[in-house]
C-alpha positions as CSV (number, residue, x, y, z in Angstrom):
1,X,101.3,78.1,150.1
2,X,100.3,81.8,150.3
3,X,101.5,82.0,146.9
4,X,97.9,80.4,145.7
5,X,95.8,82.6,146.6
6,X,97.5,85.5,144.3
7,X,97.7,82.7,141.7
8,X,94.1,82.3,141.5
9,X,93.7,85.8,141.8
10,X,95.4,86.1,138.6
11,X,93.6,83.6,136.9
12,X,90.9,85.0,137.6
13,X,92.0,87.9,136.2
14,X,93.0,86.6,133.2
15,X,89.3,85.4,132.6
16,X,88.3,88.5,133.1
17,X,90.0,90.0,130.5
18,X,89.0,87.6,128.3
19,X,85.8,88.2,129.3
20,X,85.5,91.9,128.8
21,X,87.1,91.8,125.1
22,X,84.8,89.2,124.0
23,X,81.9,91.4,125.4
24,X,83.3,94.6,124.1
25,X,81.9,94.8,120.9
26,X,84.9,94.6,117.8
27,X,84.8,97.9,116.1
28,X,85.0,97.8,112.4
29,X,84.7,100.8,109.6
30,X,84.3,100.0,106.1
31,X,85.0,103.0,103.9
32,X,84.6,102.7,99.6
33,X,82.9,104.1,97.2
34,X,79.1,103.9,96.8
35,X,77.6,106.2,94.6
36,X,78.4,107.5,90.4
37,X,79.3,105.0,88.6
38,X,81.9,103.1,90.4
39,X,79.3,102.5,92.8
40,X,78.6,98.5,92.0
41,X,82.1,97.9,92.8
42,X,81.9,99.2,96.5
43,X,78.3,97.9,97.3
44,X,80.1,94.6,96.5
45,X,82.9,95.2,98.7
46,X,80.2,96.0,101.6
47,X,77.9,93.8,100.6
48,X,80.8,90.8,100.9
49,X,81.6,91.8,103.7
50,X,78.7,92.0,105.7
51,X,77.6,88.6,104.4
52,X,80.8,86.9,106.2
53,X,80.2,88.4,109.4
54,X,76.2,87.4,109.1
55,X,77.3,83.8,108.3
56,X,79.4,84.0,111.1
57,X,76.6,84.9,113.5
58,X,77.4,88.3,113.7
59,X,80.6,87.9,115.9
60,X,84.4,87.6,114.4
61,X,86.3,86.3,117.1
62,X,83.9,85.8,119.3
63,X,82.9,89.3,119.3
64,X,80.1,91.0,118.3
65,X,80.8,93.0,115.3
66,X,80.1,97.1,115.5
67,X,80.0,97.8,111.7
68,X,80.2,101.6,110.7
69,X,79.9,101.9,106.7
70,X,81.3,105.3,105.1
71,X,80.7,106.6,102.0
72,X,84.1,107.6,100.4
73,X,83.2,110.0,97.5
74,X,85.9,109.0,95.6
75,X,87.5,112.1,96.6
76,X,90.9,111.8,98.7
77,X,90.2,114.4,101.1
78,X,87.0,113.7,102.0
79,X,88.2,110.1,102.2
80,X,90.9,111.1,104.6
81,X,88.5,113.1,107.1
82,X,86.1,109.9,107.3
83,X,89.4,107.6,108.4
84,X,90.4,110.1,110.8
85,X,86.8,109.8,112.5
86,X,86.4,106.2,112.4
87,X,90.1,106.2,114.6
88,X,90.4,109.3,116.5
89,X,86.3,109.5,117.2
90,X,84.9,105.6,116.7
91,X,88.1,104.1,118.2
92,X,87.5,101.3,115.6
93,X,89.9,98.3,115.5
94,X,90.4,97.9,111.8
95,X,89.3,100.3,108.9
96,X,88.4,98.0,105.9
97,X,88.8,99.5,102.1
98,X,88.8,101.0,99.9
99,X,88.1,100.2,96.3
100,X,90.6,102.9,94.8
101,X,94.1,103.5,95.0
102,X,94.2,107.4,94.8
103,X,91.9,106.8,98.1
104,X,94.3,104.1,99.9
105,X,97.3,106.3,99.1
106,X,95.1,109.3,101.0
107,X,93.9,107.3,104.1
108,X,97.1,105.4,104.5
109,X,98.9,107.7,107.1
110,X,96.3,108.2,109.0
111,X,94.4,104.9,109.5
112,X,97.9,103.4,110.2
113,X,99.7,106.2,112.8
114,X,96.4,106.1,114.3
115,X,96.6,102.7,115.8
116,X,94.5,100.6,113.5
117,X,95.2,97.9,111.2
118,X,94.2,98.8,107.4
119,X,92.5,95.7,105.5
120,X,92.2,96.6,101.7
121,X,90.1,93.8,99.7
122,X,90.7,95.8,97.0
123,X,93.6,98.5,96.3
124,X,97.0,97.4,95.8
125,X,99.0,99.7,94.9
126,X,102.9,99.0,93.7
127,X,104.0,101.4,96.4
128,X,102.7,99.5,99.4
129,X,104.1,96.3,98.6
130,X,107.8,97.7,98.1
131,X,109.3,100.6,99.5
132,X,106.8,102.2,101.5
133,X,105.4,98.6,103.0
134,X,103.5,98.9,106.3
135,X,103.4,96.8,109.0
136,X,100.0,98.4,109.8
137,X,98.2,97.6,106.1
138,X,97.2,94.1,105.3
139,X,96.2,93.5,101.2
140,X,93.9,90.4,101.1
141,X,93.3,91.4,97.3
142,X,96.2,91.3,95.2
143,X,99.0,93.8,93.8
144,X,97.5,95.8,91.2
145,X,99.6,95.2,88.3
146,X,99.2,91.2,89.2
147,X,95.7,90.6,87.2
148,X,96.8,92.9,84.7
149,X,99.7,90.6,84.0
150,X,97.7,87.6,83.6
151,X,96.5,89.1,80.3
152,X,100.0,90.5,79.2
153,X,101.4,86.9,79.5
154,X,98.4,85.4,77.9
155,X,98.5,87.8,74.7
156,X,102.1,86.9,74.8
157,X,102.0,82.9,74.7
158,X,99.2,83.4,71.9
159,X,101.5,85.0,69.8
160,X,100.1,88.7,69.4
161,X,102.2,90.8,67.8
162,X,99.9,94.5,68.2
163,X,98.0,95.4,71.2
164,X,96.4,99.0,71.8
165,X,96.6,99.4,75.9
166,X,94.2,101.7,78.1
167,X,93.4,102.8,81.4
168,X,92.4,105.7,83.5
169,X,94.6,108.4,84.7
170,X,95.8,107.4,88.5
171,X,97.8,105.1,89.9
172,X,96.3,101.8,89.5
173,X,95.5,102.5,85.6
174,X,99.5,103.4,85.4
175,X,99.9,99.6,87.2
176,X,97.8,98.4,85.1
177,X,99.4,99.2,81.8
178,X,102.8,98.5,83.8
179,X,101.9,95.2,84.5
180,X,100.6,94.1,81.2
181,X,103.7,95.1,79.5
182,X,105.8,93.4,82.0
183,X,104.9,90.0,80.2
184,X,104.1,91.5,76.7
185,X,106.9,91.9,74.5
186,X,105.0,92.9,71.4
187,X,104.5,95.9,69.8
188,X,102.2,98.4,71.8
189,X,100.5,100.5,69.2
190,X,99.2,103.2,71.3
191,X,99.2,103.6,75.2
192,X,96.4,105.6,76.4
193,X,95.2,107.3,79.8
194,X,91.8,108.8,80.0
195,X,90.4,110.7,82.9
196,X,89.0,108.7,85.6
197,X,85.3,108.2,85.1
198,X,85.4,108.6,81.2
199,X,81.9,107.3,79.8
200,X,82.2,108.5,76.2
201,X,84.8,106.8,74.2
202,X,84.1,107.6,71.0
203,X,87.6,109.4,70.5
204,X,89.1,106.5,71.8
205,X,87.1,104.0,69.6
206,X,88.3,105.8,66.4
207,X,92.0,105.7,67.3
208,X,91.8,102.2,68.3
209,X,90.4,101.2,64.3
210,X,92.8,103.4,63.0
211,X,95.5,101.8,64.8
212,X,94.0,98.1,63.4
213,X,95.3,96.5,66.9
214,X,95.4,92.4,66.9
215,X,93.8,92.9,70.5
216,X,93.6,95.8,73.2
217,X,93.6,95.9,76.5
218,X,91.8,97.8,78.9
219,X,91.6,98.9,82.4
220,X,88.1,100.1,83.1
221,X,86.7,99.7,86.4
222,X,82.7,99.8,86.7
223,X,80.6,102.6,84.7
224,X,83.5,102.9,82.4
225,X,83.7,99.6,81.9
226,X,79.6,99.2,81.0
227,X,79.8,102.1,78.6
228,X,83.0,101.4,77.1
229,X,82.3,97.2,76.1
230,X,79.0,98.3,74.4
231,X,80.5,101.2,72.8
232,X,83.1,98.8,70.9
233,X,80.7,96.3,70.7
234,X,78.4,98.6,68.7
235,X,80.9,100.2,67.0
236,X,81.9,96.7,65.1
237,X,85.2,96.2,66.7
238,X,84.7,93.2,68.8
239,X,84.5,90.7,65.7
240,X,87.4,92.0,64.9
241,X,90.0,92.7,67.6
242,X,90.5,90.3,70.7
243,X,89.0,92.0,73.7
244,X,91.5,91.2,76.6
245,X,91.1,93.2,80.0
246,X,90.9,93.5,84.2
247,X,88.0,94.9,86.2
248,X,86.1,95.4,82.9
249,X,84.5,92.7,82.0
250,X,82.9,91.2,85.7
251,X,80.5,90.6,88.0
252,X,79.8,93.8,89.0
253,X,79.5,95.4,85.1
254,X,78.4,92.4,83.9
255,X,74.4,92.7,84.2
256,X,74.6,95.9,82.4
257,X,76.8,94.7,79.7
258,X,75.0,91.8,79.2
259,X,75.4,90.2,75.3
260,X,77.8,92.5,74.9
261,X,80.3,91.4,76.9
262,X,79.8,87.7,76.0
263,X,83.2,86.1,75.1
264,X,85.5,89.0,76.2
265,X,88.3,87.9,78.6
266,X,89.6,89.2,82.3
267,X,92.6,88.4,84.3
268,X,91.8,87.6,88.1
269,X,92.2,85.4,91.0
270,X,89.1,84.6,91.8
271,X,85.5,83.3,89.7
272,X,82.2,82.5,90.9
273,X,83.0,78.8,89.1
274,X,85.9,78.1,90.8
275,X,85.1,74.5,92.1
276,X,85.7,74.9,95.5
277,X,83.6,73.9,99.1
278,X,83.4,77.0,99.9
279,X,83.2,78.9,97.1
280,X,80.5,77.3,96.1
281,X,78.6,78.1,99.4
282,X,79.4,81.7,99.1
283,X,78.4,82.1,95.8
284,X,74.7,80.5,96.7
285,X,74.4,82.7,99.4
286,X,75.4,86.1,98.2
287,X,72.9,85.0,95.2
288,X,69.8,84.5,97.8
289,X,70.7,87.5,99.9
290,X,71.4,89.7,97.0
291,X,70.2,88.3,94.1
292,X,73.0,88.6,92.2
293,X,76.3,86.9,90.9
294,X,79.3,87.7,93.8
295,X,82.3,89.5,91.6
296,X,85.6,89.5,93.2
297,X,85.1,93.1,95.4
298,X,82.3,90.6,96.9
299,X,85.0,87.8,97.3
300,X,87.9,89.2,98.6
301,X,85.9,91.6,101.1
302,X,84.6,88.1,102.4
303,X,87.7,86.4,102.8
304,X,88.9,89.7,104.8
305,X,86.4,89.0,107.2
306,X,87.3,85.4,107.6
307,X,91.0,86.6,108.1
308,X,90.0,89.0,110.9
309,X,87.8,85.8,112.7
310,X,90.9,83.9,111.9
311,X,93.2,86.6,113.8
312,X,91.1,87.3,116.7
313,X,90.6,83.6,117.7
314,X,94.3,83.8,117.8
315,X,94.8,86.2,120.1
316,X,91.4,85.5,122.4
317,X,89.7,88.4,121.0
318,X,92.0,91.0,121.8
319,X,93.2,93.7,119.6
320,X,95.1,95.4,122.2
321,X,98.0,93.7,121.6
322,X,99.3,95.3,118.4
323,X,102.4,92.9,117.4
324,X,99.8,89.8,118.4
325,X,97.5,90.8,116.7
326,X,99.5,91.3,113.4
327,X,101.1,87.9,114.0
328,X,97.6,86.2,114.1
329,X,96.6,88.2,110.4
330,X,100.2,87.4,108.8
331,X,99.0,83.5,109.9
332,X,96.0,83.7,107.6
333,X,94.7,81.0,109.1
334,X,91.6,80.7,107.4
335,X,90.1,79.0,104.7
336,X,90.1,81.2,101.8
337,X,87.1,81.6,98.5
338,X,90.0,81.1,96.7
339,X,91.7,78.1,98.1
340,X,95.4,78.6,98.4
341,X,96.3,81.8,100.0
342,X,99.3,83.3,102.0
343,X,100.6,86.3,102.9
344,X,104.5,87.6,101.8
345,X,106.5,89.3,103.7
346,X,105.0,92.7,102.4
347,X,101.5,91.7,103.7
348,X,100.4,91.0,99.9
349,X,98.7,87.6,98.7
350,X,100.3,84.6,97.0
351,X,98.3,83.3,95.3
352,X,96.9,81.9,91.3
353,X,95.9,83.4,89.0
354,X,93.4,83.2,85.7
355,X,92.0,83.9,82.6
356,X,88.6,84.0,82.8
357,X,86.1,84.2,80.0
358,X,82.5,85.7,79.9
359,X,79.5,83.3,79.8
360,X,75.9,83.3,79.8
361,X,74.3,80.5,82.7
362,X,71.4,78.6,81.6
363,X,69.6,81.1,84.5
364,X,70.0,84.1,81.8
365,X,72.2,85.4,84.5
366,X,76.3,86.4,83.1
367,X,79.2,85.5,85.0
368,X,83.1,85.2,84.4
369,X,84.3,81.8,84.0
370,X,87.8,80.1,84.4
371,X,89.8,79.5,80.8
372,X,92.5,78.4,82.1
373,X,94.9,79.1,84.9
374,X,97.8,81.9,84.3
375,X,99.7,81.7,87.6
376,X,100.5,79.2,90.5
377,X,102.1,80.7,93.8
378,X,102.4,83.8,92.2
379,X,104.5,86.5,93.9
380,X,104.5,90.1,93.6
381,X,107.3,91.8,92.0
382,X,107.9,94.6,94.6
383,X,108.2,92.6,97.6
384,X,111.8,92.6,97.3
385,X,112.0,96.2,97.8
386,X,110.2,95.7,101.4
387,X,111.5,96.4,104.3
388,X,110.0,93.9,106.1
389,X,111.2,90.3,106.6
């Protein structure tokens, strides 16, 4: 019988515990890119974000939510100094971002040796989800090459024999071209890289109607993509030459493209029609907190908010707990934008894929719109080369 009083004792303890983490608040820094003219793409990722935890009253897991935002640069060293504050000065419990792959490569190390778990809603780079897998770096995006090869495989089932392929000159443009021509078997007329925030592509314009492509495709990620669409738009080629591309044509370029963009195609795993519950919530209330249509950066920042709520109910709020804690994220136990969604072994997505197609709204508003679906379950190619099982 004297055992019960140290029983309850404990107990008590234990509610204690649970107590304090649920009070402490959950520290949470969001670094991407918010200025020049990637700058849509990471005020989407924030702005995503911060809408999930709102929804969610401002707690995930029951705690309330001590959100630091950082301003990346895109430049990897400056990039790397603002991770190592957020884990050696904030203490924070997850670092969330970033839109670029040059930057995930940078912050990598030392977001991870530090102690905290790395969320990207955005970056996948091939490297991460084979050889040089983390157990500390959870991808709620996609692998990068994966949207890319949506359009690879469509230009391939609709029997294109030319394609002119472009992207910029890092990593995720080199995954890009990679994984269009993993499902492309016809001939690639010219394969070009142009330096990363390119705006004038008048060069590149002039080699394309030289070249007399059947389609191109392009990786060009926010400014680029604006000036690029209405540069071959006005320069006649559109009529002419089917425009297929990733991260180009979207929600965040889209209200500066505009007409011009109208009937060009993307590759991606999410749209703002796709006819979902929750989706369709999501999309009405980024619109009347925003005013304006949710891309994917908006999406998938979102859902990487539910998967931290998700975790932390697992484990009772606690983040101490480091091999918990990634348990409860590999669970994904949460109800995804995007309907079906799991993680692999690698901590990367399956998931479908689309074609989507640009459309004007009867609002005068542009969004992407599902074509048709590309892939079901679909699996990165580089997981086998992960270490972990």
């Amino acid at each position: 019988m004297k055992k019960l009083p140290v029983m309850l004792a404990a107990v008590a303890a234990l509610g204690l515990v649970s107590q304090a983490a649920a009070e402490e608040k959950l520290k949470i820094g969001i670094l991407t890119t918010l200025s020049g003219p990637p700058a849509a793409l990471g005020t989407q990722q924030r702005n995503g974000f911060q809408l999930a935890v709102k929804t969610l009253g401002g707690k995930l897991g029951g705690r309330e939510v001590d959100l630091t935002v950082q301003h990346d640069e895109l430049k990897p060293d400056v990039a790397v100094g603002k991770a190592k504050a957020f884990v050696e000065r904030d203490k924070v419990d997850f670092v969330v971002g970033p839109i670029f792959s040059n930057i995930l490569a940078a912050i990598m190390k030392p977001v991870t040796d530090g102690g905290a778990i790395l969320l990207s809603p955005n970056a996948g780079t091939s490297s991460f989800a084979g050889k040089e897998c983390n157990a500390n770096l959870f991808v709620t995006s996609y692998q990068n090459d994966q949207n890319h090869e949506v359009l690879g495989k469509y230009a391939q089932d609709k029997g294109i024999k030319k394609a002119f392929i472009m992207a910029p000159n890092y990593q995720a443009g080199k995954d890009a071209l990679a994984g269009f021509k993993r499902y492309f078997k016809g001939e690639v007329v010219d394969e070009v890289y142009v330096p990363l925030n390119q705006l004038d592509y008048s060069a590149e314009l002039s080699k394309i109607a030289a070249a007399s492509p059947e389609a191109i495709f392009v990786f060009l990620p926010g400014g680029m993509g604006v000036n690029f669409v209405k540069q071959f738009r006005q320069a006649g080629l559109a009529d002419k030459i089917t425009f297929l591309s990733a991260f180009t044509v979207d929600e965040s370029t889209l209200p500066a493209q505009q007409d011009a963009a109208l009937g060009m195609f993307g590759g991606t795993n999410w749209a703002p029609n796709l006819d979902n519950p929750q989706n369709k919530a999501f999309v009405a209330a980024y619109e009347k907190e925003y005013n304006a249509v949710p891309g994917g950066y908006a999406a998938q920042a979102y859902d990487t908010a539910l998967l931290i709520d998700s975790a932390l109910k697992a484990t009772g709020g606690k983040t101490d707990n480091k091999d918990a804690l990634r348990a409860a994220l590999m669970k994904a136990d949460f109800t995804s934008l995007r309907g079906k969604f799991k993680f692999n072994t690698n901590h990367y997505p399956i998931q479908d894929f689309y074609l989507v197609k640009v459309a004007k709204r009867a609002d005068g508003k542009y969004q992407t719109e599902i074509a048709q679906k590309v892939f079901t379950d679909y699996t990165d190619p580089y997981v086998k080369d992960c270490a972990m099982k």
